[in-house]
Every structure is written in C-alpha cells, then in structure tokens.
C-alpha positions in Angstrom: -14.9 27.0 -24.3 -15.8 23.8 -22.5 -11.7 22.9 -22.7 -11.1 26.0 -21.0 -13.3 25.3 -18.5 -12.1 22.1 -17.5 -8.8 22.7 -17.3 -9.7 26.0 -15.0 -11.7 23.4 -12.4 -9.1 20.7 -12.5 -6.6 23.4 -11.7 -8.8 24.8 -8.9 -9.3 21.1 -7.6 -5.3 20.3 -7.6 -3.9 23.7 -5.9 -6.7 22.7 -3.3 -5.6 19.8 -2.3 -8.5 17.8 -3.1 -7.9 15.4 -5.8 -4.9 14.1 -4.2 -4.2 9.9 -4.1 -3.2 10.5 -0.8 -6.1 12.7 0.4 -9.0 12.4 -1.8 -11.6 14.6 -1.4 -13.7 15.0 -4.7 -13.3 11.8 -7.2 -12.2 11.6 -10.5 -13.3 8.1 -10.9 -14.8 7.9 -14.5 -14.8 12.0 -14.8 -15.1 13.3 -18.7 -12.4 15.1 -19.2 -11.9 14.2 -23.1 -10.4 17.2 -25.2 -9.3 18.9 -22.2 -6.4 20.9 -22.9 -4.7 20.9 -19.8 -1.2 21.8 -21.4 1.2 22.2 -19.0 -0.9 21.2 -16.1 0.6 19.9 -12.0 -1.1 17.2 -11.8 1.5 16.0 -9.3 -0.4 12.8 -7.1 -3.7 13.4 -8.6 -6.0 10.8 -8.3 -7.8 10.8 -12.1 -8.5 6.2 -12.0 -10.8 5.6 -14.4 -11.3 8.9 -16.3 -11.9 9.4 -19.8 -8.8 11.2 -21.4 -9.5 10.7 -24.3 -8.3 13.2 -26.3 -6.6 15.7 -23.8 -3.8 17.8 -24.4 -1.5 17.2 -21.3 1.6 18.1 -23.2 4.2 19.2 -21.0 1.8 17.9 -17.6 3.2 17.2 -14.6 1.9 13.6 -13.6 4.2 12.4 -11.2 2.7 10.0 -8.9 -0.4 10.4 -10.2 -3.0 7.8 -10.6 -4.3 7.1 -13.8 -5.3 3.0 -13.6 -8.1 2.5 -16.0 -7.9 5.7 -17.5 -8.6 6.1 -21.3 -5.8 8.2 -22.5 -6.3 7.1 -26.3 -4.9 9.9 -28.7 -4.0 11.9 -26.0 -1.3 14.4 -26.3 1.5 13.5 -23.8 4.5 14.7 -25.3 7.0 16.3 -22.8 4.8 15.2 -19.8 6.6 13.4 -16.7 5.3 10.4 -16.0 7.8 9.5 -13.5 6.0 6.9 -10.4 2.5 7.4 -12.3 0.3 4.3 -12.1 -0.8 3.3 -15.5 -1.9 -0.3 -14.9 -4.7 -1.2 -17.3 -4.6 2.4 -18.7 -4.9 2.6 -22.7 -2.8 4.5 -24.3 -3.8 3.5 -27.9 -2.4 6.5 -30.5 -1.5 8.4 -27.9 1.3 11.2 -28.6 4.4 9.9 -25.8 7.1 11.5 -27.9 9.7 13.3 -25.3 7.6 12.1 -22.2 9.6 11.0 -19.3 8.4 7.4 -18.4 9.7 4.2 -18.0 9.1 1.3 -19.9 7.8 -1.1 -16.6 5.1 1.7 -16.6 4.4 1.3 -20.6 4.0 -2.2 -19.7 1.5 -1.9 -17.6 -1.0 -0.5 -19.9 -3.6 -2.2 -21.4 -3.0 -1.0 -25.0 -0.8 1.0 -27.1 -1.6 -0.1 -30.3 -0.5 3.5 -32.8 1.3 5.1 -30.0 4.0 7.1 -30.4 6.4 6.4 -27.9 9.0 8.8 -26.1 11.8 7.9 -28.8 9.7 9.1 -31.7 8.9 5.4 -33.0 5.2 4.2 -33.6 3.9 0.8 -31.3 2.6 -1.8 -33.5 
C-alpha cells in the first residue's frame, strides 16, 4: 500500500540521519506525504518545511524539534504526538485531530489556521 510505503522510506531516511534540520541531506520541502500513516513514527529534528500532510496519521509521532513551517497538516491525525520545540510557523492545522498531543499553545499560535481543530483538551477551534 502506497501508506505503507511511505512511512517505510521516511523511516529509512530518519534512522539515517538524512532528513535532519541540523544536517539535511535529502529535502522534504513540498514532499507528498498525504495519507501517510506514520503512527508512531521518530521524527525527532526532522526537517518536513513545506510538506503536504494532509491527511497523515502521525498519532502517537515523535516531532520534537522538528520542522514543520509551511506544512499542510489539515485533518491530520496528531493525537498523542509530542510536539514539544516543533516549529509550526505558518503551518495549517485546519481539522486536524490534537487531542492528547503535547504542545504548547505559543506553538498553536503560530500556525496559520486551525479552523475545526480539535485541540489537545478535547475542545473543537472555531
């Protein structure tokens, strides 16, 4: 299944070091990764600016430090994910699924939309 498949190759790209903010080897500017299910994923200081999201299942994802400025995470499944130091400047979270996530709400801010969210304490954004 095409999911499958990404999440294999995003896997492969993280535990090699190469789609790290601090050492970027292979970008993730504007990569598709829509639908994704990359459930449980360490994406720990990944560089993913710009992707499309859209989508993705990165319940219970480790994000921490990662880079996702720009990204399009509309409906995206983020519940249980730790957000903690990710970048989210212009990022839209628009119905995306933040119920449980750990983030704070000076990175929420940051976003450029998240109009139908569902944010970490269960509520909906209006």
């Amino acid at each position: 299944m095409k999911s499958e498949r990404k999440r294999i190759l995003l896997g492969f790209l993280y535990e090699t070091h190469l789609i790290n903010v601090s050492n970027v080897i292979v970008d993730l500017s504007v990569a598709d990764l829509s639908n994704a299910n990359l459930s449980g994923a360490d994406l720990d200081d990944a560089n993913l600016r710009y992707a499309n999201l859209q989508g993705a299942n990165l319940s219970f994802a480790n994000l921490h430090d990662a880079d996702l400025s720009g990204t399009s995470l509309v409906q995206t499944m983020l519940s249980n994910a730790f957000l903690i130091g990710a970048y989210l400047g212009r990022a839209d979270l628009s119905s995306a699924n933040l119920d449980r996530t750990t983030v704070t709400n000076e990175q929420l801010t940051l976003a450029i939309s998240l109009q139908g969210a569902i944010m970490p304490d269960g509520s909906t954004h209006s």
